[in-house]
DSSP file (Angstrom, degrees, kcal/mol; ACC not computed):
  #  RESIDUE AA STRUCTURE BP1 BP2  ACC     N-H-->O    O-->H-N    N-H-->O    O-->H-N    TCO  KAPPA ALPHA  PHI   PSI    X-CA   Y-CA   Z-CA
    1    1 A X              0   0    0      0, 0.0     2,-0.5     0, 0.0     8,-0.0   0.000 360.0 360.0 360.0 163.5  213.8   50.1   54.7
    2    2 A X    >   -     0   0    0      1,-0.1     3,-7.5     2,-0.0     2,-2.6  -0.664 360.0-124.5 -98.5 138.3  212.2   53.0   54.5
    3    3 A X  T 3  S+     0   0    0     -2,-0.5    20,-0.2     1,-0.3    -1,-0.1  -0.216 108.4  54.6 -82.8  61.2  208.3   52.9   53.4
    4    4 A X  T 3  S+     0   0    0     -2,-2.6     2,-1.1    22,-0.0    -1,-0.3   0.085  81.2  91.4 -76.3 -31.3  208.9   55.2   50.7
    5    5 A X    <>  +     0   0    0     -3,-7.5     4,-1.1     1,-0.2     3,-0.4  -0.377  51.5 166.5 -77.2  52.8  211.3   53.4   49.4
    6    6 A X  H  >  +     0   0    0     -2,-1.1     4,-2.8     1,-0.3     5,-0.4   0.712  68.0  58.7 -36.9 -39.0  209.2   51.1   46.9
    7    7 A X  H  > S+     0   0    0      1,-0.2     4,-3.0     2,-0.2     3,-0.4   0.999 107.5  45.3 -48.4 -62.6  212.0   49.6   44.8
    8    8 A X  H  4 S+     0   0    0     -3,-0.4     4,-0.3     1,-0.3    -1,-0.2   0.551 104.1  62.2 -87.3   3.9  213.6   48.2   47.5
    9    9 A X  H  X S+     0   0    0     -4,-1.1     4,-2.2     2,-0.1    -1,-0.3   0.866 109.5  43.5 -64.5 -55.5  210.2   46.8   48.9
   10   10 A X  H  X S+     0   0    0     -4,-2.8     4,-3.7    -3,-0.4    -2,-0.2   0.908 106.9  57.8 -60.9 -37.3  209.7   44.5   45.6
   11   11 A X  H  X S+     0   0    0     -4,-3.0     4,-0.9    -5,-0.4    -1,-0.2   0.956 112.0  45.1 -66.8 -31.7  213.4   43.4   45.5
   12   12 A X  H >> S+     0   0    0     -5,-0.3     3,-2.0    -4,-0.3     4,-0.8   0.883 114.8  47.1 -71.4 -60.0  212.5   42.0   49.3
   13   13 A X  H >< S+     0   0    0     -4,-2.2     3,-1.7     1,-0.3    -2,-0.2   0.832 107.2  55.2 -36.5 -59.8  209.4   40.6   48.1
   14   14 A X  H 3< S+     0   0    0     -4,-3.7    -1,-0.3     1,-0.3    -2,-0.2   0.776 114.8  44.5 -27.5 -41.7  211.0   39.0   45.2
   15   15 A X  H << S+     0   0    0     -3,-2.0     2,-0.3    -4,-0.9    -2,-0.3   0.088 102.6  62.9-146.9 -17.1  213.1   37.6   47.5
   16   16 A X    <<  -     0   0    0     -3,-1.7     4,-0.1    -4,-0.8    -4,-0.0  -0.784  66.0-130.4-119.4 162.5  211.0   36.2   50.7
   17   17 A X  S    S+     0   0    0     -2,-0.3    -1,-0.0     2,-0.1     2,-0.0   0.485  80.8  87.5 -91.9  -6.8  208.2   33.3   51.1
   18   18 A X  S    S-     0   0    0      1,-0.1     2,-0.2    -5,-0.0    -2,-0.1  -0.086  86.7-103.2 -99.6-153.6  205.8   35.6   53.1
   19   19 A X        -     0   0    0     22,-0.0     2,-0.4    -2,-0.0    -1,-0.1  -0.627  38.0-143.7-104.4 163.6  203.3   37.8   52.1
   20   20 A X        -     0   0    0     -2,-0.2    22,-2.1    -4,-0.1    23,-1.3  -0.980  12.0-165.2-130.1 149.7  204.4   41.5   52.3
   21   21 A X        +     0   0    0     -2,-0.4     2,-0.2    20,-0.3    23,-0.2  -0.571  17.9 147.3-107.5 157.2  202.4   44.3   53.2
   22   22 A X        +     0   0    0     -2,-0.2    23,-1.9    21,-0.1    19,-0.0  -0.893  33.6  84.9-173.3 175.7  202.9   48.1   52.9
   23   23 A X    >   +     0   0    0     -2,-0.2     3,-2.7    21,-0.2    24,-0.2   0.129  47.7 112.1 103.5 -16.0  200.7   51.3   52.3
   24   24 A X  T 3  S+     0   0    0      1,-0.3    23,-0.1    22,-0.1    -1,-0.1   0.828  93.6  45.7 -74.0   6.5  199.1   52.7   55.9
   25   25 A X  T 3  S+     0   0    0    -22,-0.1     2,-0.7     1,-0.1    -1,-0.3   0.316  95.2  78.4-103.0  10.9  201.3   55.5   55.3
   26   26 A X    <   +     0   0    0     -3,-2.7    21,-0.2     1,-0.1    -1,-0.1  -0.812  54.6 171.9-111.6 113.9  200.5   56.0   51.8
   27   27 A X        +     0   0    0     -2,-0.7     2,-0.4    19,-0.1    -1,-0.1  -0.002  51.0  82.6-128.3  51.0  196.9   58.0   51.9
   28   28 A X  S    S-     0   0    0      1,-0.1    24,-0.1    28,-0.0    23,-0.0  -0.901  71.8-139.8-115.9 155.0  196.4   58.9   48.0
   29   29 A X  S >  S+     0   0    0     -2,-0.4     3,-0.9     1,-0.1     4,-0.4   0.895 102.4  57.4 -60.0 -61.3  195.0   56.4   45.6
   30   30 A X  T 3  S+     0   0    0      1,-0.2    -1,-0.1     2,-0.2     3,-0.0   0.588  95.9  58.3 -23.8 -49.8  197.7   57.6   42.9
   31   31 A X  T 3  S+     0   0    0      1,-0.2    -1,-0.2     2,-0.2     4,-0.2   0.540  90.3  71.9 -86.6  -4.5  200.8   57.0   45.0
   32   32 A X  S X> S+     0   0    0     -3,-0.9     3,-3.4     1,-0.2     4,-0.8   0.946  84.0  91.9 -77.1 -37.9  199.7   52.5   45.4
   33   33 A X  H >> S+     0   0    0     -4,-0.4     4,-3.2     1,-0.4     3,-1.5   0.582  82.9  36.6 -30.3 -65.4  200.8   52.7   41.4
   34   34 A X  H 3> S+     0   0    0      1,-0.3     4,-1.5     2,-0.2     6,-0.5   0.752 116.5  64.7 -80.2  -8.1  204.6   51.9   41.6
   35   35 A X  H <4>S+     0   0    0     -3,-3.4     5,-1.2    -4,-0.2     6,-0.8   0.894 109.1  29.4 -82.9 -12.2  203.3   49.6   44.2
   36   36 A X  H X<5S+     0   0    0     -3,-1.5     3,-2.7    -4,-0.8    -2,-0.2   0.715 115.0  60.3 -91.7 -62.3  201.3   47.4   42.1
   37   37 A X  H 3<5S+     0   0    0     -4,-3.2    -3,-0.1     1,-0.2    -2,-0.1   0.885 110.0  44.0 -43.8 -37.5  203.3   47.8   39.1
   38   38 A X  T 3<5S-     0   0    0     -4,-1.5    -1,-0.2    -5,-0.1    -2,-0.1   0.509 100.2-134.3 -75.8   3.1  206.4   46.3   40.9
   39   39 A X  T < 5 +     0   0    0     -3,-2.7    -3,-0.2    -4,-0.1    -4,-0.1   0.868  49.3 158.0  63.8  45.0  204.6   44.1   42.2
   40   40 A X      < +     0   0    0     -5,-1.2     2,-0.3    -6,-0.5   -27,-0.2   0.638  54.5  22.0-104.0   2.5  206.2   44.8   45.4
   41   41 A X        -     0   0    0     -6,-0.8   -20,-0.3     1,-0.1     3,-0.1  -0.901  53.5-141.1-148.3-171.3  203.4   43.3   48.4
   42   42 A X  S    S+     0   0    0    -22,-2.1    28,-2.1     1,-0.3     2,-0.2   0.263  88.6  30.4-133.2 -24.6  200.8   41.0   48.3
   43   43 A X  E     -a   70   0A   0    -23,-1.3     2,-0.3    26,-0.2    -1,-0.3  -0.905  69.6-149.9-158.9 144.3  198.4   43.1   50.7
   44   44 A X  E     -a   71   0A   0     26,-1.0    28,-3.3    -2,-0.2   -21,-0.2  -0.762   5.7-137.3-131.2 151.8  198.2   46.6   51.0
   45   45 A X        +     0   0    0    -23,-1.9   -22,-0.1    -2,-0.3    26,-0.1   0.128  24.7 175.0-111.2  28.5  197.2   49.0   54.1
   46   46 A X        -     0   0    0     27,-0.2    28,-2.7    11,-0.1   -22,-0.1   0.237  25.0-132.7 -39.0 155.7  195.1   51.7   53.4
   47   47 A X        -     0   0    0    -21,-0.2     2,-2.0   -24,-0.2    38,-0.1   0.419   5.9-158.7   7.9 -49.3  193.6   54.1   56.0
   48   48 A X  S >>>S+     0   0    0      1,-0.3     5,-2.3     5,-0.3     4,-0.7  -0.480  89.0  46.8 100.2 -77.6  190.3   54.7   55.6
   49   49 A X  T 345S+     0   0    0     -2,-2.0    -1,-0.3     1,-0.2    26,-0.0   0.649 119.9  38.5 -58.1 -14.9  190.3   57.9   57.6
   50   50 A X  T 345S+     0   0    0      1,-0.1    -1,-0.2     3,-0.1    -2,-0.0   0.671 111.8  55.1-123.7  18.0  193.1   59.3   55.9
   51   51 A X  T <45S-     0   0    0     -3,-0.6    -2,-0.2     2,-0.0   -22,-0.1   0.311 127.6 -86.2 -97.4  -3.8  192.4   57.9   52.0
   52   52 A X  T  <5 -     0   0    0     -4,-0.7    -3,-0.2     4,-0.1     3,-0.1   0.896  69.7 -90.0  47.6  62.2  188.9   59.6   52.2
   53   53 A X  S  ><S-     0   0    0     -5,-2.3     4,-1.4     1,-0.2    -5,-0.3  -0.179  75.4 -18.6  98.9-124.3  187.2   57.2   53.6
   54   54 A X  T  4 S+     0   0    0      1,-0.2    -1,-0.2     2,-0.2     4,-0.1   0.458 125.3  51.2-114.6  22.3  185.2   54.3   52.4
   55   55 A X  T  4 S+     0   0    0     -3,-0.1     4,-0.2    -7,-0.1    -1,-0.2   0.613 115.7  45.1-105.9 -13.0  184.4   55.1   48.9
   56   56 A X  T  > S+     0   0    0      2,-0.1     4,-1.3    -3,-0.1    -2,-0.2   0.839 107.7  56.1 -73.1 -45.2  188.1   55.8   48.3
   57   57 A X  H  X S+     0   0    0     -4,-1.4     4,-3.1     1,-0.2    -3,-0.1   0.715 107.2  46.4 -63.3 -41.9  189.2   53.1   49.8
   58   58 A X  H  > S+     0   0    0      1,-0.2     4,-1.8     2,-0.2    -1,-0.2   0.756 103.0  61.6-108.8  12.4  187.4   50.8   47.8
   59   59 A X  H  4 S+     0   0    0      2,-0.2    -1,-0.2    -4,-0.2    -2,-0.2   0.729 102.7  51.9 -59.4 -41.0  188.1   52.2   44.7
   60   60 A X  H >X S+     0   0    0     -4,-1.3     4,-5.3     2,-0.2     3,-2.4   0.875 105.9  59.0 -54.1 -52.8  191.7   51.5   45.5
   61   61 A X  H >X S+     0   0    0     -4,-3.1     4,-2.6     1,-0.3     3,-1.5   0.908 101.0  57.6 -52.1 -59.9  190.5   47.8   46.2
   62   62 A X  H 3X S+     0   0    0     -4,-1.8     4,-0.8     1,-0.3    -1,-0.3   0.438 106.2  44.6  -7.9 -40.5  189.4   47.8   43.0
   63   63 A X  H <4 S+     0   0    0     -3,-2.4     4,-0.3    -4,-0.2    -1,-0.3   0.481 109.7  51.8 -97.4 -26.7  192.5   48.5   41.9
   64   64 A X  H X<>S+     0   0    0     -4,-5.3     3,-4.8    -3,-1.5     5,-0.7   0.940 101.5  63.6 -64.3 -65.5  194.5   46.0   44.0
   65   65 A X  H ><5S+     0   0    0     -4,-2.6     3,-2.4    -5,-0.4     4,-0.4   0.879 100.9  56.8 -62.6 -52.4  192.1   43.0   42.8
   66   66 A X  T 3<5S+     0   0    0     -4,-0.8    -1,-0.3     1,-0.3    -2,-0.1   0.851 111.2  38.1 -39.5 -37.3  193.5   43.8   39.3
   67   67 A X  T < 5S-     0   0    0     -3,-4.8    -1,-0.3    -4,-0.3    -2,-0.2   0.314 122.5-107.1-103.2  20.0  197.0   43.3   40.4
   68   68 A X  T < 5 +     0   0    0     -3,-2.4     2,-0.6     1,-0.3    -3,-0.2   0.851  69.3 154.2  79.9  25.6  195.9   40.1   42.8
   69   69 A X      < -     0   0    0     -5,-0.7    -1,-0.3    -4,-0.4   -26,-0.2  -0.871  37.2-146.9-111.5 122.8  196.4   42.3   45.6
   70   70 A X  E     -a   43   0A   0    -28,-2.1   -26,-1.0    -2,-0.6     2,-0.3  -0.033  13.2-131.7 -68.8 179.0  194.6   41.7   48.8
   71   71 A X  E     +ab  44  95A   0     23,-2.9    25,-2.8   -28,-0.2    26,-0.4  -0.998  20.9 176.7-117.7 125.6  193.4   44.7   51.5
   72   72 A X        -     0   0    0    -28,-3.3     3,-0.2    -2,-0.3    27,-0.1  -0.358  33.1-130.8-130.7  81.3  193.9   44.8   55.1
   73   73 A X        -     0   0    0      1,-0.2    26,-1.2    25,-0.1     2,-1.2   0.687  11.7-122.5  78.0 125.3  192.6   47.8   56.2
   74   74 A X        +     0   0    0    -28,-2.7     2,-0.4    24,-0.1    -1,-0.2  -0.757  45.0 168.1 -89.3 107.4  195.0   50.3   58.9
   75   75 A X        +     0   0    0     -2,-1.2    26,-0.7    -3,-0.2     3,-0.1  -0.440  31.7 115.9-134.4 102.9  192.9   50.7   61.7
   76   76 A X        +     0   0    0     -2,-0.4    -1,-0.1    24,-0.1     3,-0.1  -0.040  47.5 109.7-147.7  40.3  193.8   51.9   64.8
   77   77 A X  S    S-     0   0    0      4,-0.3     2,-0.3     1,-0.3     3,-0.2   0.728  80.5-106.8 -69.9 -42.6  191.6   55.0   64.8
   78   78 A X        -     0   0    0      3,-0.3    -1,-0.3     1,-0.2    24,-0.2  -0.903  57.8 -41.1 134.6-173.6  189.1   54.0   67.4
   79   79 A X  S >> S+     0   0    0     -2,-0.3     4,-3.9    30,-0.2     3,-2.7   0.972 128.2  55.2 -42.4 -76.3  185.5   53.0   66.8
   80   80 A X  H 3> S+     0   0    0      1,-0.3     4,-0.9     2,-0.2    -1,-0.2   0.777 111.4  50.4 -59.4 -25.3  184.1   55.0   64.4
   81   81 A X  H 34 S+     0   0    0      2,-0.3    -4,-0.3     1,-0.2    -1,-0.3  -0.062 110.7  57.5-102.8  20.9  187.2   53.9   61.9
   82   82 A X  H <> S+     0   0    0     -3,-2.7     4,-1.3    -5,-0.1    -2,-0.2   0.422 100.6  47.3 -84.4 -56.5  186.2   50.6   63.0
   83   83 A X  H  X S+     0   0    0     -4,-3.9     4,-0.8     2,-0.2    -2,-0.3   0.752 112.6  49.7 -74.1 -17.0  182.9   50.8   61.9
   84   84 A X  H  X S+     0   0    0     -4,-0.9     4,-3.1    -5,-0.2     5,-0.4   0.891 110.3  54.5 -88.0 -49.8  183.9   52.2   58.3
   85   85 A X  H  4 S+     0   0    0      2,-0.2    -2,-0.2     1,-0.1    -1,-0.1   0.804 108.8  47.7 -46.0 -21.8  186.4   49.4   58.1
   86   86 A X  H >X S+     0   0    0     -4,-1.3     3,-2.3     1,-0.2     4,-1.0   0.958 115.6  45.0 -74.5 -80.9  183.6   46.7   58.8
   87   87 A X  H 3X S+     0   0    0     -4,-0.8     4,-0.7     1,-0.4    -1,-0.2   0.627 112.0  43.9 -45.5 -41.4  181.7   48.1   56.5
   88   88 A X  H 3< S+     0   0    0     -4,-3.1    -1,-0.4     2,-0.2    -2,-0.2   0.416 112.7  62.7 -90.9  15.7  184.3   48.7   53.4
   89   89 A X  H X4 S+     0   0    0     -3,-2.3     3,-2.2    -5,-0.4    -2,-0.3   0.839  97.0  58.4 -92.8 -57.0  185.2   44.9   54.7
   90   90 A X  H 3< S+     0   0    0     -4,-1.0    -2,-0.2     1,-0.3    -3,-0.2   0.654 114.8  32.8 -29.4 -50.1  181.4   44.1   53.6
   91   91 A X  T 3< S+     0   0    0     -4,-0.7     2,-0.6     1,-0.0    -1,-0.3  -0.044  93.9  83.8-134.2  16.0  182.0   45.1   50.1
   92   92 A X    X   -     0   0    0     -3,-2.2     3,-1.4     1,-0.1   -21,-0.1  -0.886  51.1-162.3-135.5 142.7  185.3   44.5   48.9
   93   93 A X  T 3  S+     0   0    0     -2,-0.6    -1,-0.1     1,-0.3    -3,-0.0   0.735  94.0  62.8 -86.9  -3.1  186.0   40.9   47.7
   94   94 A X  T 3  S+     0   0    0    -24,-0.1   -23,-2.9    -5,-0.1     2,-0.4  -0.067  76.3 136.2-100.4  31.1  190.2   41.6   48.1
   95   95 A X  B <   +b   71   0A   0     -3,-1.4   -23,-0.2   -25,-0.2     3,-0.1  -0.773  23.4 165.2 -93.6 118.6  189.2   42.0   52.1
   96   96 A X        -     0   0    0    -25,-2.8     2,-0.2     1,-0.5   -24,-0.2   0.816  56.2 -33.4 -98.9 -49.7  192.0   40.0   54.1
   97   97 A X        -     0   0    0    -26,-0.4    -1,-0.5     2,-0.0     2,-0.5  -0.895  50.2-121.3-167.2 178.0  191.8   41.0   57.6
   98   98 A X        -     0   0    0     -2,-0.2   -25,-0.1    -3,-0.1   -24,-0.1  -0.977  22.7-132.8-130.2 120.4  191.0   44.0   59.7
   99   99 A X        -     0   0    0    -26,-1.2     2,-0.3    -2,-0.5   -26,-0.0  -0.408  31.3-170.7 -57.2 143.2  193.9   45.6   62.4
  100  100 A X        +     0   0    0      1,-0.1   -24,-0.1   -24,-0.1     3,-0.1  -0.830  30.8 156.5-149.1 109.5  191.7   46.0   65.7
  101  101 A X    >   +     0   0    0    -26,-0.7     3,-1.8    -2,-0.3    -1,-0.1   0.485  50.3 106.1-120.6   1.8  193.4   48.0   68.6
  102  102 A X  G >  S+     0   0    0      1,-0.2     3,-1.6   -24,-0.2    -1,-0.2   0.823  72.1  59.8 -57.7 -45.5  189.8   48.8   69.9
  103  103 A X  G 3  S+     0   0    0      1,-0.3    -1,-0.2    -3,-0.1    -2,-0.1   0.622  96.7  59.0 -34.7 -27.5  190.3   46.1   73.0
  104  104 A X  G <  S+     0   0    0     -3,-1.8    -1,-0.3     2,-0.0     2,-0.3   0.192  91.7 105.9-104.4  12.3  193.5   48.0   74.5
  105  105 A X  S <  S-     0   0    0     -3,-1.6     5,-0.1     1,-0.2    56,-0.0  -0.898  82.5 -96.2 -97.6 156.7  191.3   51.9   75.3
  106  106 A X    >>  -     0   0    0     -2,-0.3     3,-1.0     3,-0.1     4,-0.7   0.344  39.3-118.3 -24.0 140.6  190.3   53.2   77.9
  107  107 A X  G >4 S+     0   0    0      1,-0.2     3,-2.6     2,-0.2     4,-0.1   0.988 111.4  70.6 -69.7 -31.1  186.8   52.3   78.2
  108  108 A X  G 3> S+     0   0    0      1,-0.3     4,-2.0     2,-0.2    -1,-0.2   0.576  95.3  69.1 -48.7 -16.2  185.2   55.9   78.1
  109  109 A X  G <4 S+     0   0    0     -3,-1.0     4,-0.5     1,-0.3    -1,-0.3   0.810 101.5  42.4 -84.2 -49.0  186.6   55.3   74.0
  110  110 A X  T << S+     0   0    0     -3,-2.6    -1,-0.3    -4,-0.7     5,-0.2   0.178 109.8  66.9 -88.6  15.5  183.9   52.6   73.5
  111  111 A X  T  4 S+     0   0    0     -3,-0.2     3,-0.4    -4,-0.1    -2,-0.3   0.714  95.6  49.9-118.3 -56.8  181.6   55.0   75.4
  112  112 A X  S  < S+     0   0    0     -4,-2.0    25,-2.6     1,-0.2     2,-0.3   0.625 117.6  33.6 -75.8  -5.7  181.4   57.6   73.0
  113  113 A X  E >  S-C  136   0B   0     -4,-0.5     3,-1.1    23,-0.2    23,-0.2  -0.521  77.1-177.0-149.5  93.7  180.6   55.6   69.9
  114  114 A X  E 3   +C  135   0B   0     21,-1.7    21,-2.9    -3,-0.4    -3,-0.1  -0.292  53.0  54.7 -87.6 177.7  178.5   52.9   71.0
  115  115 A X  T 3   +     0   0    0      1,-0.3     2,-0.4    -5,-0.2    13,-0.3  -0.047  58.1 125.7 113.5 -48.6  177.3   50.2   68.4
  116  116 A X    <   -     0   0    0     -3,-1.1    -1,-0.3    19,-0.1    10,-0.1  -0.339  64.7-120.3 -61.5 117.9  180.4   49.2   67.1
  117  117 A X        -     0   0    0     -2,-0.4     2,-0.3     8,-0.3    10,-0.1   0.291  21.1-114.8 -34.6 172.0  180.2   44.7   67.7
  118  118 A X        -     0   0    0      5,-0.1     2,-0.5   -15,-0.0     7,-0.5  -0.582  35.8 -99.6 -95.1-178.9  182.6   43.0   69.7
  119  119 A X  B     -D  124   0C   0     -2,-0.3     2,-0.3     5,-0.2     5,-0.2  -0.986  43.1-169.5 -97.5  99.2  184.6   40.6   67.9
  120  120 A X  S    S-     0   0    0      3,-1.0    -3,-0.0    -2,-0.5    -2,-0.0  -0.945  78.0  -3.5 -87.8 114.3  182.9   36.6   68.6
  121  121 A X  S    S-     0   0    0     -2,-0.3    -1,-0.1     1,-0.1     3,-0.1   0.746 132.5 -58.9  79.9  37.0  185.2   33.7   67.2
  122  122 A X  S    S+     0   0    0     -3,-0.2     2,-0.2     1,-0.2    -1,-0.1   0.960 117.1  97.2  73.0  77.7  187.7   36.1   65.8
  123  123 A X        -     0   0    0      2,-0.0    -3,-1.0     0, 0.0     2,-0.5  -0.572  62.6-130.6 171.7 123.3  185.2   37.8   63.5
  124  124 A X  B     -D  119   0C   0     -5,-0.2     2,-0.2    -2,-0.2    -5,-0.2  -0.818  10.8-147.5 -76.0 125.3  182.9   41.1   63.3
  125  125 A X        -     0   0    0     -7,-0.5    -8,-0.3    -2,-0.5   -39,-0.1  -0.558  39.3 -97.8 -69.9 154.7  179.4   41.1   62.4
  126  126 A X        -     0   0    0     -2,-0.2     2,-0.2   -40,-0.1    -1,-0.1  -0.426  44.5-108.5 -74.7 155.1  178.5   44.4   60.6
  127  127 A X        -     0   0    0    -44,-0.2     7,-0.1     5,-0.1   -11,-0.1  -0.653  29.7-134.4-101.9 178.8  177.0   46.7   63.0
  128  128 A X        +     0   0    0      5,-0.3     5,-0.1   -13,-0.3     2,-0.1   0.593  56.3 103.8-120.2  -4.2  173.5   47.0   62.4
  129  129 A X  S    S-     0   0    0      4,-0.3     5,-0.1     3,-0.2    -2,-0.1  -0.548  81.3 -85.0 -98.3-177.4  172.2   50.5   62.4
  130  130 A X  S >  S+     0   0    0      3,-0.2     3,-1.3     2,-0.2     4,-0.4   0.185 101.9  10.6 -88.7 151.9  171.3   52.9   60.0
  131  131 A X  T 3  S-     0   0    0      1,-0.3     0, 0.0     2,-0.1     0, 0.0  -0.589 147.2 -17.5  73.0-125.1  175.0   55.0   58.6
  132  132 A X  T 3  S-     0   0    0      2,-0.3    -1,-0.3    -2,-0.2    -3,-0.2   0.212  98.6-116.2-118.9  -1.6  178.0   53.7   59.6
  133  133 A X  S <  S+     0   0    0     -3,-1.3     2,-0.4     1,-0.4    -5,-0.3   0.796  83.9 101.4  91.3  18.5  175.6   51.6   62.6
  134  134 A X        -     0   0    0     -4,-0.4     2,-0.4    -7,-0.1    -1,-0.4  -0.935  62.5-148.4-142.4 145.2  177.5   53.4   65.7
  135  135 A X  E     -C  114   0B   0    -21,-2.9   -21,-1.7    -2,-0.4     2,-0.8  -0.944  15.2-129.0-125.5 137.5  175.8   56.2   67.5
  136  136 A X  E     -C  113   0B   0     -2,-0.4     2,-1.7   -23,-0.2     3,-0.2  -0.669   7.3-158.6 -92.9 115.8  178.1   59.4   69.3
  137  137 A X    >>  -     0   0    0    -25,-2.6     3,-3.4    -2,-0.8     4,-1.4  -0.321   6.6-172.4-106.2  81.2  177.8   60.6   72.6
  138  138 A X  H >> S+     0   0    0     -2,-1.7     4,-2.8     1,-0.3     3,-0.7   0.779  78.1  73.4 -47.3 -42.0  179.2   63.9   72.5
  139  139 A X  H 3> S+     0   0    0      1,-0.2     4,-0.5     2,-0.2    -1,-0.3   0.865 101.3  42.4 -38.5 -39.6  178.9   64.1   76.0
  140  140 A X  H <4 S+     0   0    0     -3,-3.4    -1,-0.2     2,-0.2     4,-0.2   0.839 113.4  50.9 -59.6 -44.8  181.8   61.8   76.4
  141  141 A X  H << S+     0   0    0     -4,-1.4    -2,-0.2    -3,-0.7    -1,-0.2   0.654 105.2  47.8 -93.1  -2.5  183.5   63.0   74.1
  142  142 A X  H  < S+     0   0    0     -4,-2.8     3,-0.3    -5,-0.4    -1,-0.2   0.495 113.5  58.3-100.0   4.2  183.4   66.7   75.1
  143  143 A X  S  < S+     0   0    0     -4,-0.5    -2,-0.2    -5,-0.5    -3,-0.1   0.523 111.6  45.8 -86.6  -1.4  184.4   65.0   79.0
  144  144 A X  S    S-     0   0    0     -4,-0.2    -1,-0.2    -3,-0.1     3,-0.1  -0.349  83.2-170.5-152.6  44.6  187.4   63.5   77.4
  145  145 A X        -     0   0    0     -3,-0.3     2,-1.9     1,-0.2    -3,-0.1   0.368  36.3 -89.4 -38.0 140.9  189.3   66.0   75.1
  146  146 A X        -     0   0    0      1,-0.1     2,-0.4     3,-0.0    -1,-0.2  -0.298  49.1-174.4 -58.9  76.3  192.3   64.7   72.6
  147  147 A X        -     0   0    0     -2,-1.9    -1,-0.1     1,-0.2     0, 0.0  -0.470  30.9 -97.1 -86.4 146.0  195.6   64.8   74.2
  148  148 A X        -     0   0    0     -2,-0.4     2,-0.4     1,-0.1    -1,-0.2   0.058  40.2-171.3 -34.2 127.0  198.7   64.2   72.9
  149  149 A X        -     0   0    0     -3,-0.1     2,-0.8     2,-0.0    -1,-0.1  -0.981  18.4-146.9-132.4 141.8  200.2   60.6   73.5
  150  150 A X        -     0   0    0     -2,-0.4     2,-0.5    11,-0.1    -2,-0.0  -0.919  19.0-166.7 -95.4 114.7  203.9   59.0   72.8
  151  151 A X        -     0   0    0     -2,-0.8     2,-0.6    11,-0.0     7,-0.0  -0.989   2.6-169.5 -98.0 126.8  203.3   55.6   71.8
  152  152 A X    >   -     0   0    0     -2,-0.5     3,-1.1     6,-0.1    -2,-0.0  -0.909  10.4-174.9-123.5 116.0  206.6   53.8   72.0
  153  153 A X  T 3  S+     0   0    0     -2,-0.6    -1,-0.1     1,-0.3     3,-0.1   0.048  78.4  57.8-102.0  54.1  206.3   50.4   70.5
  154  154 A X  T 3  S+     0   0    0      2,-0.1     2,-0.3     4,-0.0    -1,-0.3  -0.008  88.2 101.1-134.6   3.6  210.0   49.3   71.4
  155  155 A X  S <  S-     0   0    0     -3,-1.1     3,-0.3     1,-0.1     2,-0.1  -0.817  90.4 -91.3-109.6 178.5  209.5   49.8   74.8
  156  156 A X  S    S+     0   0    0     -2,-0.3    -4,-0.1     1,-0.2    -1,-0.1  -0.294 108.9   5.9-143.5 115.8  208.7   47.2   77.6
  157  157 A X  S >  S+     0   0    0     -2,-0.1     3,-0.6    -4,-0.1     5,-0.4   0.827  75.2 158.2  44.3  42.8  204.6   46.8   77.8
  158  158 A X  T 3   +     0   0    0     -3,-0.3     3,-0.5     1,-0.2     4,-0.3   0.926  56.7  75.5 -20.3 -73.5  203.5   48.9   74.9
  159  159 A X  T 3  S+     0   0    0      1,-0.3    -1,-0.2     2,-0.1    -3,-0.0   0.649  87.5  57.3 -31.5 -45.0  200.3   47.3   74.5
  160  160 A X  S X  S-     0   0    0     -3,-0.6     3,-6.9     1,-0.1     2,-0.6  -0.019  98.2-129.2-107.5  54.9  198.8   48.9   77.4
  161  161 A X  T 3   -     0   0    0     -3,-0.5    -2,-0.1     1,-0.3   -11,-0.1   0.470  64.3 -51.1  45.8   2.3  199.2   52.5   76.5
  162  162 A X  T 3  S+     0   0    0     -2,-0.6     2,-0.4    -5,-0.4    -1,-0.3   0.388 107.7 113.7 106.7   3.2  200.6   54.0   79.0
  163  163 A X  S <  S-     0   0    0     -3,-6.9    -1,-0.4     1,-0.1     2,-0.1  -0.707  77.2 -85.8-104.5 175.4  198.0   52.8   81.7
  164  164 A X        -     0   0    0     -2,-0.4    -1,-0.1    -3,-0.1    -3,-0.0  -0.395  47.2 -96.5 -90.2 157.3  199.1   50.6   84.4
  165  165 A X        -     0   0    0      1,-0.1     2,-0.4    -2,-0.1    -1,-0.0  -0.224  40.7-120.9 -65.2 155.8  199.2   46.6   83.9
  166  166 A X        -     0   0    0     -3,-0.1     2,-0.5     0, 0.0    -1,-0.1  -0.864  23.0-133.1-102.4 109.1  195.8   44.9   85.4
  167  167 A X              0   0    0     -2,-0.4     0, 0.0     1,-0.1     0, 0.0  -0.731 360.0 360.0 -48.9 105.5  196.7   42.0   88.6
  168  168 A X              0   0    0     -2,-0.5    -1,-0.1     0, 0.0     0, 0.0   0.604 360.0 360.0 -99.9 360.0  194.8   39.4   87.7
């Protein structure tokens, strides 16, 4: 269905045993409403970079835990929208899990905003310096300019982005 379509998100939910999830396309606070009231998921998928960031974000949690709704955080931003997820993970008690695509770039990606942990025993530690704990190396990032990508996740070895598969 299409994830606009709220109604017919609660009638599945009604209607399945798993959890359902919704929301990284929804990036106002205002627009989760019919989603709580119909009680149509169980966990929600904010953005963080596109909700305005992590004071928005956890104002929305806020507004989930009323209606017994967890958060698991859309992230597939990069680093630095790694490190505000950690961090609004840190302070909100409707925190489920965190999406983590930082393992599949390029390395030069983890190059320009170093700091952010690895992930040990399936878990982040918060990162530990001062702001959001991640430092920018603009040089990297002015060596490495944004271009346009098609990700197609129905095609055959998605996962690795377009670069070619690693022999081991």
């Amino acid at each position: 269905m299409p994830p606009d379509n709220v109604r017919s998100l609660a009638k599945v939910a009604r209607q399945v045993n798993v959890p359902v999830a919704t929301g990284e396309r929804i990036h106002v606070r205002h627009e989760f409403r019919e989603v709580f009231e119909l009680q149509a998921a169980d966990v929600i998928q904010p953005d963080l970079t596109m909700m305005g960031g992590i004071a928005e974000t956890r104002k929305l949690a806020t507004w989930a835990e009323s209606y017994n709704v967890m958060v698991a955080p859309h992230n597939v931003g990069g680093p630095v929208s790694t490190a505000a997820a950690l961090h609004f993970a840190a302070v909100a008690p409707n925190f489920k899990i965190l999406e983590h695509f930082n393992d599949f770039v390029d390395p030069f990606v983890s190059d320009a905003a170093r700091g952010v942990p690895a992930v040990v025993d399936g878990a982040f530690p918060l990162p530990p310096g001062p702001g959001l704990g991640i430092t920018l190396d603009e040089d990297v990032i002015a060596a490495h300019p944004r271009r346009p990508v098609h990700l197609n996740l129905f095609g055959d070895r998605w996962h690795l982005r377009g670069r070619v598969e690693e022999r081991v």
